[in-house]
Structure formats: structure tokens, C-alpha cells
N, CA, C and O atoms as a MOPAC input file, in Angstrom:
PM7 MOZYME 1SCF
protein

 N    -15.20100 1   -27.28100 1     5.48700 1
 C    -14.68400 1   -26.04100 1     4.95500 1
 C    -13.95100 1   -26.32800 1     3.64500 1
 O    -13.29800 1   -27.37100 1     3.67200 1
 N    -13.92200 1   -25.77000 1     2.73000 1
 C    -13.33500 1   -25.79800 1     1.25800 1
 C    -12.58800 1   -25.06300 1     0.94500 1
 O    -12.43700 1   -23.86200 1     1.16900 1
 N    -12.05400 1   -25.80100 1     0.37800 1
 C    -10.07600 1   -24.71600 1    -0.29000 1
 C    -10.36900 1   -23.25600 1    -0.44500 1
 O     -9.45700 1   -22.47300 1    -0.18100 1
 N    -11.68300 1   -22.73000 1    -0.89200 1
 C    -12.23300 1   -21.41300 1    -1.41500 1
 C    -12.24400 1   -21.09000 1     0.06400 1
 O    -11.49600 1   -20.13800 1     0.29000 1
 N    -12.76200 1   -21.49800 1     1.00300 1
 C    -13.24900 1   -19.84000 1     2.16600 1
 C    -12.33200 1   -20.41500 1     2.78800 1
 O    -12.58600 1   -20.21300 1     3.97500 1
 N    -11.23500 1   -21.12900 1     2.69200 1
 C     -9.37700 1   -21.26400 1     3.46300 1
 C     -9.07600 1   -19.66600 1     3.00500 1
 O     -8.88900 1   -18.59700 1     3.58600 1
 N     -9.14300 1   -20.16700 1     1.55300 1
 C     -8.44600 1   -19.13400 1     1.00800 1
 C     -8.74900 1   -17.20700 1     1.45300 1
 O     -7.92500 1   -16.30100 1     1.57500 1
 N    -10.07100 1   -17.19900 1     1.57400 1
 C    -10.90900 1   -16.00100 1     1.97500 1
 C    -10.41200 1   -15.77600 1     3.12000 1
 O     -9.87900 1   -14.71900 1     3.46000 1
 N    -10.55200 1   -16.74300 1     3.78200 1
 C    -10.11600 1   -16.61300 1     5.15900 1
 C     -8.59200 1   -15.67900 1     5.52000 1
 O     -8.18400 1   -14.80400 1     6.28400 1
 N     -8.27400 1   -16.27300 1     4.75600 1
 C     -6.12800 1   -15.88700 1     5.02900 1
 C     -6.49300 1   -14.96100 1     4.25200 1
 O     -6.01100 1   -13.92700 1     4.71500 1
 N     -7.41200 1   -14.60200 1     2.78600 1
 C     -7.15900 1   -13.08700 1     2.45400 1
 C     -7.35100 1   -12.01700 1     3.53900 1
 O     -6.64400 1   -11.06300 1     3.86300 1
 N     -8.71700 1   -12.54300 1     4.07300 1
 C     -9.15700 1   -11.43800 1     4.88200 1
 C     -8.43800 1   -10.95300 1     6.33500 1
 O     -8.81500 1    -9.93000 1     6.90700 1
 N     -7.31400 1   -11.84700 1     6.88100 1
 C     -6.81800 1   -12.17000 1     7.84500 1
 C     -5.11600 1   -11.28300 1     7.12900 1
 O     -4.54300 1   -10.82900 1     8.11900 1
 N     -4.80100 1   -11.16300 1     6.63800 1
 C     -3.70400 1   -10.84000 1     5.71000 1
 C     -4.36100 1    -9.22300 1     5.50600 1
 O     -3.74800 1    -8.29900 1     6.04100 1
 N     -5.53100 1    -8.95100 1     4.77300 1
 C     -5.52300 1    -7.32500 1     5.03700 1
 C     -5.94700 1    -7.19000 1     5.99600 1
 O     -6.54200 1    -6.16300 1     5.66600 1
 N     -6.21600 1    -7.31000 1     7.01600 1
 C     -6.28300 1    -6.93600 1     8.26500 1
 C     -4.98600 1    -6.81100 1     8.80000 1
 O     -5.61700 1    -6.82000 1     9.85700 1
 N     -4.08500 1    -6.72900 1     9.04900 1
 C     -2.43400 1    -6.99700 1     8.64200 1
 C     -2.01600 1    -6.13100 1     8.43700 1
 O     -1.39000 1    -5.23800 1     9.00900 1
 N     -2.49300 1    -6.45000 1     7.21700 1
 C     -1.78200 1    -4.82300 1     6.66400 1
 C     -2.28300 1    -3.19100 1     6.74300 1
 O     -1.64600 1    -2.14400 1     6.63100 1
 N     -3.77800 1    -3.48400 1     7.00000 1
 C     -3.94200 1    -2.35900 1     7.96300 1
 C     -3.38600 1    -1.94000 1     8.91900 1
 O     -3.08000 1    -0.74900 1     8.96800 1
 N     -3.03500 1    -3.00500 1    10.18300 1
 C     -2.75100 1    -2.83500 1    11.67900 1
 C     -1.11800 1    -2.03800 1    11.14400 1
 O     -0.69800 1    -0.97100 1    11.59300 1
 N     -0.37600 1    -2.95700 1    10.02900 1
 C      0.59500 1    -2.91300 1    10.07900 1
 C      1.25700 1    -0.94200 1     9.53700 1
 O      2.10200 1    -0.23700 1    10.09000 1
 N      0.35500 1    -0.65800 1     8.23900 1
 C      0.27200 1     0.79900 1     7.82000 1
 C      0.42200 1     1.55500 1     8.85800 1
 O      1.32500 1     2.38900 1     8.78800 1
 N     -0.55400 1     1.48000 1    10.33700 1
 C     -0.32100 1     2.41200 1    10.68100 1
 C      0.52800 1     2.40700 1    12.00200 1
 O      0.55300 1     3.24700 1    12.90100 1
 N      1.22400 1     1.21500 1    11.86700 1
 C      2.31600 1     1.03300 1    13.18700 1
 C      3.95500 1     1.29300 1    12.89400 1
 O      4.90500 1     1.52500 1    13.64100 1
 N      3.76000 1     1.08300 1    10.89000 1
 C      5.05200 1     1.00200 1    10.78400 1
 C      5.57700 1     2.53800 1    11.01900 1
 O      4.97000 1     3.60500 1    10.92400 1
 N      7.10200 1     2.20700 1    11.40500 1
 C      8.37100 1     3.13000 1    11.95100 1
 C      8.08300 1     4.61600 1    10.44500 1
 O      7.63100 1     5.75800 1    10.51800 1
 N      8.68600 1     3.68800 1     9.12400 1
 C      9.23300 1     4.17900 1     7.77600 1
 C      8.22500 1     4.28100 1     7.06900 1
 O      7.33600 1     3.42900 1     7.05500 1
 N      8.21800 1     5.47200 1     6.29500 1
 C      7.11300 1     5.36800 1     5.57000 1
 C      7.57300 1     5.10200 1     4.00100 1
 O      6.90500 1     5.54700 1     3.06800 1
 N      8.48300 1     4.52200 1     3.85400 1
 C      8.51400 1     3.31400 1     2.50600 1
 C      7.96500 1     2.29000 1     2.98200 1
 O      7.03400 1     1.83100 1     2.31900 1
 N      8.36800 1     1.54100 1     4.36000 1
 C      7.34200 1     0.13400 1     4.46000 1
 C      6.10000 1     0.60000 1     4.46100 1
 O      5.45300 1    -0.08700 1     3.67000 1
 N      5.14400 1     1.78700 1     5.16700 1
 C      4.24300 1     2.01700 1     5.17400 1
 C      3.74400 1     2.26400 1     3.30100 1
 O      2.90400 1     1.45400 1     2.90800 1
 N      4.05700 1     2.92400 1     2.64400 1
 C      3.47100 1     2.79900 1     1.21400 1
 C      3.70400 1     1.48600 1     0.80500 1
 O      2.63900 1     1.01600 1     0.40300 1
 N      4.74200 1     0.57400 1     0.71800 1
 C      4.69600 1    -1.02500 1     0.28300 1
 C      3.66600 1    -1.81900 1     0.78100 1
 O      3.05700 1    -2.66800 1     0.13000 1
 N      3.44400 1    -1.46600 1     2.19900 1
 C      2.22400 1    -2.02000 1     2.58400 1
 C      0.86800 1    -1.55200 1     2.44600 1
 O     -0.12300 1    -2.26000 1     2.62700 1
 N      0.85500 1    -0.22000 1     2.08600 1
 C     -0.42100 1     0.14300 1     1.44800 1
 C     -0.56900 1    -0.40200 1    -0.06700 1
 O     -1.67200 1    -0.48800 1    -0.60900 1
 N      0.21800 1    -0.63500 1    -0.48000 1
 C      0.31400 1    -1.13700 1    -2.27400 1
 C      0.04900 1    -2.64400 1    -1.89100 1
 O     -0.68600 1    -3.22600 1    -2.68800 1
 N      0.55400 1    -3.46300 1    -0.71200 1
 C     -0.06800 1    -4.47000 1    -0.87500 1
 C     -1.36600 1    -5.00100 1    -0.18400 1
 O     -1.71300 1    -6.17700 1    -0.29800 1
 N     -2.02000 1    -4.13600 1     0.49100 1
 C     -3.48300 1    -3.48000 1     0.72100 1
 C     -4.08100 1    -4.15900 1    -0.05100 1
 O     -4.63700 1    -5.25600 1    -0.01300 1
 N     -3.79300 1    -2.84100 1    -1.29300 1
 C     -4.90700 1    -2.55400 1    -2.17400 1
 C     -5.03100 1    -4.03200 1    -2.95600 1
 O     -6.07700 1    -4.59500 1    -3.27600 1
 N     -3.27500 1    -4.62400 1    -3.22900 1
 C     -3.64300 1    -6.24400 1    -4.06200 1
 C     -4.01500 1    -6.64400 1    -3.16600 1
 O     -4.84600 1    -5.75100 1    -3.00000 1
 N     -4.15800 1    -7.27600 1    -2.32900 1
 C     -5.20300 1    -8.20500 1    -1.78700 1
 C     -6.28700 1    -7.82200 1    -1.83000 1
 O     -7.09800 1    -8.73700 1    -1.97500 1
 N     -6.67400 1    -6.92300 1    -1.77300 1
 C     -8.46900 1    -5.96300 1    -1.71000 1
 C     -8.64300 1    -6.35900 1    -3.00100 1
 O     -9.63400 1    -7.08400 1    -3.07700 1
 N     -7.96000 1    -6.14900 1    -4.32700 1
 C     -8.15700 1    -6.89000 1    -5.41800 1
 C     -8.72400 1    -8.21500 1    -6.00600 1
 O     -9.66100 1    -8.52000 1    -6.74300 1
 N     -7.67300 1    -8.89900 1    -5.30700 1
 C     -7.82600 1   -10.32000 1    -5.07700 1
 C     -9.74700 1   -10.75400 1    -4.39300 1
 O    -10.66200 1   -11.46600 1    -4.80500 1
 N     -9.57200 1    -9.98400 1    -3.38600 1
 C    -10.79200 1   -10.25600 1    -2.88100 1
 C    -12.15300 1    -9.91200 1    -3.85300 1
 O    -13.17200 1   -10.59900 1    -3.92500 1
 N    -11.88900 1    -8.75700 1    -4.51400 1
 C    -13.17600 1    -8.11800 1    -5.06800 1
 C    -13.08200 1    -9.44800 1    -6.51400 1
 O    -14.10800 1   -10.05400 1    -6.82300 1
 N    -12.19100 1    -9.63000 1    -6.99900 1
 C    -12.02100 1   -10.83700 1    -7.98800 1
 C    -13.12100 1   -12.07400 1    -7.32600 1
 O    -14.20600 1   -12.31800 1    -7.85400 1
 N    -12.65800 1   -12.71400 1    -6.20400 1
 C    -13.09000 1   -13.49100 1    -5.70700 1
 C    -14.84900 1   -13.49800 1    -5.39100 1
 O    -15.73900 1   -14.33200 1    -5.55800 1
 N    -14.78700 1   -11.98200 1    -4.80600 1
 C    -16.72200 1   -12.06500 1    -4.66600 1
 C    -16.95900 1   -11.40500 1    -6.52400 1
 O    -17.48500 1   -10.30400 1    -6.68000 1
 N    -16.61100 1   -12.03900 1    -7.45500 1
 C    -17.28100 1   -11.74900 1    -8.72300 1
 C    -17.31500 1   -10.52300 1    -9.14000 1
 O    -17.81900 1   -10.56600 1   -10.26300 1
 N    -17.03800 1    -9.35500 1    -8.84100 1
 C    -16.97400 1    -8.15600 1    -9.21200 1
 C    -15.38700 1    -7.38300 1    -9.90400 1
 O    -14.59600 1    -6.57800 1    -9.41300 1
 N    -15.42000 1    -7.83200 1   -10.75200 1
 C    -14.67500 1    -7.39100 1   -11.74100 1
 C    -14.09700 1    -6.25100 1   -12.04000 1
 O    -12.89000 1    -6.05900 1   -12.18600 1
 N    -15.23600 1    -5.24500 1   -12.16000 1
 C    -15.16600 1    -4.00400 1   -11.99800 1
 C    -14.20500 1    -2.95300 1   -11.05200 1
 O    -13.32100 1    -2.11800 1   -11.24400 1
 N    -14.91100 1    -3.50600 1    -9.97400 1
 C    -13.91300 1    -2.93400 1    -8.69700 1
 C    -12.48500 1    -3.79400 1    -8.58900 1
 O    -11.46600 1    -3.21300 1    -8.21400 1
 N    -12.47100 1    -4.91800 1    -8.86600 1
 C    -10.76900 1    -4.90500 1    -9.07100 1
 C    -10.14800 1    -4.47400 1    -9.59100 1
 O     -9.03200 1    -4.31100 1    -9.09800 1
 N    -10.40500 1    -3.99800 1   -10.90000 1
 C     -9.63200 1    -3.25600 1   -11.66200 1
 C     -9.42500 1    -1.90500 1   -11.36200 1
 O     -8.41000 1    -1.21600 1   -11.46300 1
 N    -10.62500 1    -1.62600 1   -10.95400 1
 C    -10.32500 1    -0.58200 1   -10.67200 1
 C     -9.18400 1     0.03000 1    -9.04900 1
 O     -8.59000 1     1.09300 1    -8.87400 1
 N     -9.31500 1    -1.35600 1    -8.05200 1
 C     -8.75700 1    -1.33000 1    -7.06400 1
 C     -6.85800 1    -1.23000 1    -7.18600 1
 O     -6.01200 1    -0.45700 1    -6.73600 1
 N     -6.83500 1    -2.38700 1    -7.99100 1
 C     -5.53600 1    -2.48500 1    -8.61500 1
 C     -5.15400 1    -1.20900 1    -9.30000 1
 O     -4.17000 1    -0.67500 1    -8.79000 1
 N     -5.81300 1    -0.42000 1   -10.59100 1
 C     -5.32100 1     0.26400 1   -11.05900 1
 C     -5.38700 1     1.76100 1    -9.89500 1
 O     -4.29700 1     2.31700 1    -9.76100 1
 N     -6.18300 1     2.17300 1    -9.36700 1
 C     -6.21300 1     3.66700 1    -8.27300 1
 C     -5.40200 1     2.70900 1    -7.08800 1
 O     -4.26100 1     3.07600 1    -6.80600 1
 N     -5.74100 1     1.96400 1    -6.65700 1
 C     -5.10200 1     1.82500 1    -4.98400 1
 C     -3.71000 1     1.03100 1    -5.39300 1
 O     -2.78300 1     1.59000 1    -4.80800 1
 N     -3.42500 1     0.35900 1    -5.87800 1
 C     -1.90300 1    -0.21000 1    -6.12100 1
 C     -1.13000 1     0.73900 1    -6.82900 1
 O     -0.08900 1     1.23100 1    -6.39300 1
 N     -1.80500 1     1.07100 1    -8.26600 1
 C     -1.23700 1     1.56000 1    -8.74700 1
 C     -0.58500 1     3.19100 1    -8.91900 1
 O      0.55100 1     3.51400 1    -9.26500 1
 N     -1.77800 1     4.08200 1    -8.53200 1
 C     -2.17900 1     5.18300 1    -8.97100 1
 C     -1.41200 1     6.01300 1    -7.97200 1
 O     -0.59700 1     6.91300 1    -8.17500 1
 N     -1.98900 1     5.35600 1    -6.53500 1
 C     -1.57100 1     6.06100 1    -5.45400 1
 C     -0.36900 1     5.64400 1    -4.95000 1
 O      0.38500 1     6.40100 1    -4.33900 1
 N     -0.11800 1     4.37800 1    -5.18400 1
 C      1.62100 1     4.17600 1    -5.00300 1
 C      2.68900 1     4.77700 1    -5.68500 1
 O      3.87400 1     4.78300 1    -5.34900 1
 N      2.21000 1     5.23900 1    -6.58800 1
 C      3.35800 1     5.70600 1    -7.57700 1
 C      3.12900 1     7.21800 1    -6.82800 1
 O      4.13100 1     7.87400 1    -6.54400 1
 N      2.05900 1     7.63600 1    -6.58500 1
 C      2.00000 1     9.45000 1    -5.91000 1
 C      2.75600 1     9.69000 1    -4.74700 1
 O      3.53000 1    10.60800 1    -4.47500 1
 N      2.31100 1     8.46900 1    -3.96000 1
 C      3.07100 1     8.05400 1    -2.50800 1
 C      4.35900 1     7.88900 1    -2.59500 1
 O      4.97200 1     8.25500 1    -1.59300 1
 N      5.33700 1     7.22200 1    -3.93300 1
 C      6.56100 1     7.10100 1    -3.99400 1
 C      7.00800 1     8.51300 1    -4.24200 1
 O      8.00100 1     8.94700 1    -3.65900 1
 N      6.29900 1     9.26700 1    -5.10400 1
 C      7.06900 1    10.45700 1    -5.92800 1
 C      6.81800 1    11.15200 1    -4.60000 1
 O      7.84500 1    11.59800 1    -4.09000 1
 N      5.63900 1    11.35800 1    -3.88500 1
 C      5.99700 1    12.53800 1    -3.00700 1
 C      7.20400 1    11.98100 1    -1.84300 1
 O      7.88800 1    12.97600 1    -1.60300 1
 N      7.58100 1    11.13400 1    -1.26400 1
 C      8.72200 1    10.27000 1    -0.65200 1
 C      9.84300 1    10.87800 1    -0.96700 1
 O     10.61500 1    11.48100 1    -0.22100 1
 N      9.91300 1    10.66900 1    -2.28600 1
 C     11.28900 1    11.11800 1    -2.91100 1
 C     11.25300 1    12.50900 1    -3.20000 1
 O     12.38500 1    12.98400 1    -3.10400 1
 N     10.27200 1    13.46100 1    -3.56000 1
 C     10.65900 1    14.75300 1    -3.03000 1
 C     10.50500 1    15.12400 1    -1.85400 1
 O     10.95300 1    16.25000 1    -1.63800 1
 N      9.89700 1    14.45100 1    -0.73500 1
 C     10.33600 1    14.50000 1     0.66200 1
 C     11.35700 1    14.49700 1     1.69300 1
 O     11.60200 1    14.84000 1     2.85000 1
 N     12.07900 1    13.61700 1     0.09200 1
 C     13.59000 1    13.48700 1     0.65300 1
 C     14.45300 1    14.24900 1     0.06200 1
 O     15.62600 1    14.11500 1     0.41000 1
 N     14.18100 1    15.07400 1    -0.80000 1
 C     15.27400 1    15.58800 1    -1.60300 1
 C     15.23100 1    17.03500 1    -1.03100 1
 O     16.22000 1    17.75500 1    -1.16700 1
 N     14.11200 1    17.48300 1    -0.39300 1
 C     13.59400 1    18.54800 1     0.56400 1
 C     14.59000 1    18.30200 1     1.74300 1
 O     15.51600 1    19.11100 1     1.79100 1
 N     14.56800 1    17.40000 1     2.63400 1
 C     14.96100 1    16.98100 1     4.00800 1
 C     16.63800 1    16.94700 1     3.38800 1
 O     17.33000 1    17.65800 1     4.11600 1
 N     17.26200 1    16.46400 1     2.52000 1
 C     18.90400 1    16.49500 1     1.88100 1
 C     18.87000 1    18.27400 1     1.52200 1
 O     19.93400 1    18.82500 1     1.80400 1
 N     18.16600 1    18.87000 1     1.14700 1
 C     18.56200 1    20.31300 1     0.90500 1
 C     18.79200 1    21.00800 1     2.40700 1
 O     19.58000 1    21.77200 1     2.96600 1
 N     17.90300 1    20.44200 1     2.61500 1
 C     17.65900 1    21.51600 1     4.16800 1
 C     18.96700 1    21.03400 1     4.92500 1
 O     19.85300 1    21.86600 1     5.12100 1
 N     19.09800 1    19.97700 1     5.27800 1
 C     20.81000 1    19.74300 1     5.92500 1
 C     21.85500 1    20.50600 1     5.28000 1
 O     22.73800 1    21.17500 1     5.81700 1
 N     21.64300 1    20.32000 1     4.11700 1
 C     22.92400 1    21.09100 1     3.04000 1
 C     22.97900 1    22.85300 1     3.83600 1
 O     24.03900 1    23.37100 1     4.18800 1
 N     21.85900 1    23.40200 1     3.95700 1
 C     21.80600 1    24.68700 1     4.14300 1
 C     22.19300 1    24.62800 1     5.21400 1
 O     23.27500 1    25.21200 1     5.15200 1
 N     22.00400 1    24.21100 1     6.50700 1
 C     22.44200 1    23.89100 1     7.88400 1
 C     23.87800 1    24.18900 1     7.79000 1
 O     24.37400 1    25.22400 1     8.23500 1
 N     24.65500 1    23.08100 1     7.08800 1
 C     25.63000 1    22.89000 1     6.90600 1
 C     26.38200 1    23.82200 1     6.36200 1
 O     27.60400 1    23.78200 1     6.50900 1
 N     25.94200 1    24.53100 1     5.85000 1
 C     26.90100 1    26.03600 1     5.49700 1
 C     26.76300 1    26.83500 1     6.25400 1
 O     27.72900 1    27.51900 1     6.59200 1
 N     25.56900 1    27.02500 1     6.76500 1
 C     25.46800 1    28.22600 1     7.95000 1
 C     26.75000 1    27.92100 1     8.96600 1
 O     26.94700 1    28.64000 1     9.94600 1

């Protein structure tokens, strides 16, 4: 076996991981951190089988694109869930 399919190996063993892990976690900040680090390793991998193309593109839509959508809606998720107590709280 050669340093290269070690390496494949633990990629592929690592997103599998982070699949199981997306949809077990409690929080859904670990759940988007772990979808952002999904998509880099899926990167990594598409690098590795020669396709260029789809890494970039993996990195830029799945790390990038959708983590940042996933953060912003989070944080108005939360700024929703802090209003709504506020109103509670006066009633």
C-alpha cells in the first residue's frame, strides 16, 4: 500500500465522519462547521482523482458559498429567537 491510497483512505474515512457527524450533532454551528469541513475534504478528494474543475468548484459553492448562507441565516435565527424572548418578557 502507498502513502497515496493511506492518504485516500483517511480522506474517505474522515468524510464519512463528517457526514455521520452533520446529522447527529446537538448545535447547529457544529453542524455548519462540519458541513464546511465536508465540502474541504470532498475538495481535497476531487484534487486528488485529477479533476480540477470540481474542486474548485466544491470549495468555492460547498465551503464557501453555502457556509457563509448557513452562517447568515444562524445569526438571523438568532436574532429572531433574542426578539421573541424580549416580547415574552414584556408581556
Amino acid at each position: 500500500m502507498t502513502l497515496m491510497e493511506i492518504f485516500r483512505i483517511i480522506l474517505l474515512i474522515s468524510l464519512i465522519i463528517c457526514a455521520v457527524m452533520v446529522n447527529t450533532t446537538k448545535t447547529l454551528l457544529q453542524a455548519v462547521i462540519i458541513f464546511m469541513s465536508y465540502s474541504s475534504i470532498m475538495c481535497l478528494l476531487w484534487v486528488i482523482m485529477e479533476s480540477p474543475d470540481l474542486a474548485i468548484t466544491e470549495a468555492a459553492v460547498g465551503a464557501g458559498i453555502s457556509g457563509v448562507l448557513f452562517l447568515m441565516t444562524l445569526k438571523r435565527l438568532r436574532a429572531e429567537d433574542m426578539d421573541e424572548d424580549e416580547t415574552e418578557d414584556r408581556d
